[in-house]
C-alpha positions in Angstrom: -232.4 -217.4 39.9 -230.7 -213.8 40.1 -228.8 -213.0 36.8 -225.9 -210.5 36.6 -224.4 -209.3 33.7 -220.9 -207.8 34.4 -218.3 -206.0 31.7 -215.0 -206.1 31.8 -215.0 -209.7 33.1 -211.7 -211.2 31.4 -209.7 -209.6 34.2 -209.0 -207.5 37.6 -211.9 -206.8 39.2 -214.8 -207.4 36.2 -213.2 -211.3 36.7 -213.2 -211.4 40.4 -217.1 -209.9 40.4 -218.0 -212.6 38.5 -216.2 -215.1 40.3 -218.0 -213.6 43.5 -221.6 -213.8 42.2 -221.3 -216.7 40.6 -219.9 -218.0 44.0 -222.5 -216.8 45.9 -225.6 -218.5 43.8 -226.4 -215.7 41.0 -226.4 -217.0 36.8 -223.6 -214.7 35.3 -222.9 -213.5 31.5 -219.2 -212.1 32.0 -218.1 -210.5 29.1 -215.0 -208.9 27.8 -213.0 -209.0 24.4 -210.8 -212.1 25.6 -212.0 -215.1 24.8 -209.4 -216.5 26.2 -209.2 -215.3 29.4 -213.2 -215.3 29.8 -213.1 -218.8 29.2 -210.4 -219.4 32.2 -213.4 -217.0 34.2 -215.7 -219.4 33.0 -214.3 -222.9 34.1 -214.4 -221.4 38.0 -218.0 -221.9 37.8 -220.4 -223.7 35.9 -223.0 -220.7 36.4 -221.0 -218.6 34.4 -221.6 -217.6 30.7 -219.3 -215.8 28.1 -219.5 -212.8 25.7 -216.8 -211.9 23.8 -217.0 -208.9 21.5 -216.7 -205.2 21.3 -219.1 -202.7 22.8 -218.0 -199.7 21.3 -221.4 -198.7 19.8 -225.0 -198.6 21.3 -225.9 -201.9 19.0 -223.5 -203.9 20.5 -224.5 -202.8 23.8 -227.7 -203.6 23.0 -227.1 -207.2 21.4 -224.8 -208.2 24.5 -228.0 -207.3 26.5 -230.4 -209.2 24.6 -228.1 -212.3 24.4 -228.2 -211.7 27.9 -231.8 -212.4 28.2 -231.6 -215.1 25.5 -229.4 -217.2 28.1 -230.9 -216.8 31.1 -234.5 -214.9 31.0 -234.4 -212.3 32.8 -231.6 -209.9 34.4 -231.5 -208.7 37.6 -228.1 -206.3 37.9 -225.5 -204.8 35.8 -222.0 -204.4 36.6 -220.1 -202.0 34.7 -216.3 -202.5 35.3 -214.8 -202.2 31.7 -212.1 -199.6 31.9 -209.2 -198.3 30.3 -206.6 -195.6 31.8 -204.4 -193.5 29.2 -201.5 -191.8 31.6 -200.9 -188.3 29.8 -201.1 -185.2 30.8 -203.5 -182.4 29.0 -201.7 -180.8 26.5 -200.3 -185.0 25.3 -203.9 -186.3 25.3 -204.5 -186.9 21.9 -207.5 -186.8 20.0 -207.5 -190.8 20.1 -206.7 -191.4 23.5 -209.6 -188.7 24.4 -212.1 -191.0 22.6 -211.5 -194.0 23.4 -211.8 -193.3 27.2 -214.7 -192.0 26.8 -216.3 -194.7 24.6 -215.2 -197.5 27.1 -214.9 -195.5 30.3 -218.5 -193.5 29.8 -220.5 -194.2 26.7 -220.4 -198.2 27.0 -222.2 -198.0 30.5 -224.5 -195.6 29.3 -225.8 -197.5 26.5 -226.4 -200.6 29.1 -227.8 -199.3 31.0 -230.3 -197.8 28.6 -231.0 -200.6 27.4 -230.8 -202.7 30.2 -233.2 -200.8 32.2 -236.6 -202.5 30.9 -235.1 -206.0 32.2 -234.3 -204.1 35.4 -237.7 -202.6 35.9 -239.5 -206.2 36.2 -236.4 -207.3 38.9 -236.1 -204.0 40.7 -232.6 -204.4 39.7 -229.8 -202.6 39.6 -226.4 -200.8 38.2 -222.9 -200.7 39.3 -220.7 -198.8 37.9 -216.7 -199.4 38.7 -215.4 -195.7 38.8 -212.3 -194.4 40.8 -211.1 -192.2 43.6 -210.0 -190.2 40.2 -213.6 -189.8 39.6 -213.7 -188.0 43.1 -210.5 -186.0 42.9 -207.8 -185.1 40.2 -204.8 -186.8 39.6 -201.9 -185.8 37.5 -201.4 -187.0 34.0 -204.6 -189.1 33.8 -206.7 -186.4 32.5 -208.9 -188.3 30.4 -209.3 -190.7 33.1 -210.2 -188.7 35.3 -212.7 -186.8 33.3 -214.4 -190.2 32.3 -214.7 -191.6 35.9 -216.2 -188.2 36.9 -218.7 -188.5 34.9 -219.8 -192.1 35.5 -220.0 -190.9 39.1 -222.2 -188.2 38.2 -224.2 -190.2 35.3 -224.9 -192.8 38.5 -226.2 -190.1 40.8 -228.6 -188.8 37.8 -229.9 -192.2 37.1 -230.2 -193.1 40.6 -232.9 -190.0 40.3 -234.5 -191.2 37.1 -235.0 -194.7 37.9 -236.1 -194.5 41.6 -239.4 -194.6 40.7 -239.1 -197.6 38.7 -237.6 -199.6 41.9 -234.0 -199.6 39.9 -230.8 -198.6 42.1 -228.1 -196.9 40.6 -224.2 -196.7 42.5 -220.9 -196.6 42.2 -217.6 -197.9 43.4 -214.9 -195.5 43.6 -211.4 -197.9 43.9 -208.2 -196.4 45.2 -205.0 -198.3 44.1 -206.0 -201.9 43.2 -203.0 -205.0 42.3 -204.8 -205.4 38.5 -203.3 -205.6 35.5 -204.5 -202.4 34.7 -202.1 -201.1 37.6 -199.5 -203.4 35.4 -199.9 -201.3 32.6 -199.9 -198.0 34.2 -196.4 -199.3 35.1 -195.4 -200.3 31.8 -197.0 -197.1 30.2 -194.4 -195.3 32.8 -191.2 -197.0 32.7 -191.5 -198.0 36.1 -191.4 -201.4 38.0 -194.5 -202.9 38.8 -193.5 -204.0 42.5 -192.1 -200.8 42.9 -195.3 -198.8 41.8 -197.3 -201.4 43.8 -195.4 -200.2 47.5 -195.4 -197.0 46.3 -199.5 -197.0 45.8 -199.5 -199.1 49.1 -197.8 -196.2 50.8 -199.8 -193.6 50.0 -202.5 -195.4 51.5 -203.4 -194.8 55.1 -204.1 -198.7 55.6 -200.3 -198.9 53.7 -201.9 -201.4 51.6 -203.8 -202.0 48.7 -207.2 -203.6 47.6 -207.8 -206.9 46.3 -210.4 -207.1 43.3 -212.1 -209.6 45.5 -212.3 -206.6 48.0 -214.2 -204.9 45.6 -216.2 -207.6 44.1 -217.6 -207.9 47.8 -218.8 -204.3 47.8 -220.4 -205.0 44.5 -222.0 -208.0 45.5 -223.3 -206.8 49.2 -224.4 -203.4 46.5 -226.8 -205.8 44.3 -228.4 -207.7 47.1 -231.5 -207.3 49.2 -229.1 -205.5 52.4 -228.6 -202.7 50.4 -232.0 -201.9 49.0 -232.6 -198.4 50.2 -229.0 -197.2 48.9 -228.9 -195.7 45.6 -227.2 -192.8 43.9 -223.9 -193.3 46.1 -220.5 -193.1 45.4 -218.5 -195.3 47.6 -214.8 -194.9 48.3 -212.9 -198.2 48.5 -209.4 -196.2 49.5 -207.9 -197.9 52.8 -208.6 -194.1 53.8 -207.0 -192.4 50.8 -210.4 -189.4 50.2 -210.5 -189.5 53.9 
């Protein structure tokens, strides 16, 4: 049985990527700091497992991959989709905000995939790593953010290099404007309604829509299987047209 261990699973699109493998016959370990709402993940499917914690240093990475193992055996792709967005511009960034974007945006998937590359070298696995179309292109007053999902796309295409050899494929995802909560709080953090933020994202769109996280988790999914085993090192827009 294929195993999959994806972050960020309590919500948005970590929640509807393990919803989607789970769906479509893989063992899952979805993990996230709610309990809560992991658990809710959980009753969709009894082939999903929970992990609640932090991951802010390498040793936690490291246990949540090892408990991985302890569940299931073996693992066959990680799916990096913990994020955070801080909406400030440069000079308001503060030392805080910097740091934590970068420790859940960039460092968490790092230390993963570190250490989840041995278990991926006996599967021929591989990595996903949610980034943005901010990772692509700058936006204003999400300068942290944008800086952080830059480099994931970047850390993806050096790893896609490094880990060729060992049959391990490395990609990203690059969302446009996706209805999450994390577009919830970006209207929250802005004073602005979240339906109206939501037309105004669809707008901007060529499409005039927006993605669904189960849009994404598709692209994921199709990512991780056997269809898709000569890409690696790619950053795919999923934008309605937006980087077009």
């Amino acid at each position: 049985m294929s195993v999959v261990l994806v972050t960020g699973a309590s919500s948005g699109i970590g929640a509807a990527t393990a919803i989607a493998f789970a769906e479509a016959g893989w063992e899952v370990m979805a993990a996230g700091r709610d309990e809560g709402r992991l658990e809710e993940v959980a009753d969709v499917s009894d082939s999903i497992a929970i992990w609640a914690g932090e991951l802010s240093e390498s040793e936690e990475c490291d246990d949540l991959v090892a408990d991985t193992i302890d569940e299931f055996g073996n693992l066959d792709c990680l799916v990096n989709s913990a994020g955070i967005i801080v909406r400030a511009g440069t000079v308001e960034t503060s030392d805080d905000d910097w740091r934590d974007t970068m420790t859940i945006n960039l460092d968490i998937p790092f230390y993963l995939s570190r250490t989840a590359i041995p278990h991926l070298q006996k599967s021929s696995g591989s990595i996903i790593n949610i980034s943005s179309v901010w990772g692509l292109a700058g936006g204003q007053n999400v300068v942290a953010y944008c800086t952080s999902k830059g480099g994931l796309i970047l850390m993806t295409k050096a790893m896609a290099h490094d880990l060729a050899g060992d049959g391990i494929r490395v990609n990203a995802i690059c969302p446009g404007g996706v209805d999450t909560p994390m577009l919830a709080s970006r209207a929250e953090q802005t004073g602005v309604d979240v339906d109206d933020l939501l037309e105004s994202l669809a707008e901007e769109s060529p499409n005039g829509r927006l993605a669904t996280p189960e849009e994404v988790a598709a692209l994921a999914l199709f990512l991780a299987s056997d269809a898709a085993t000569h890409i690696t090192g790619t950053a795919i827009p999923i934008d309605g047209g937006l980087t077009a």
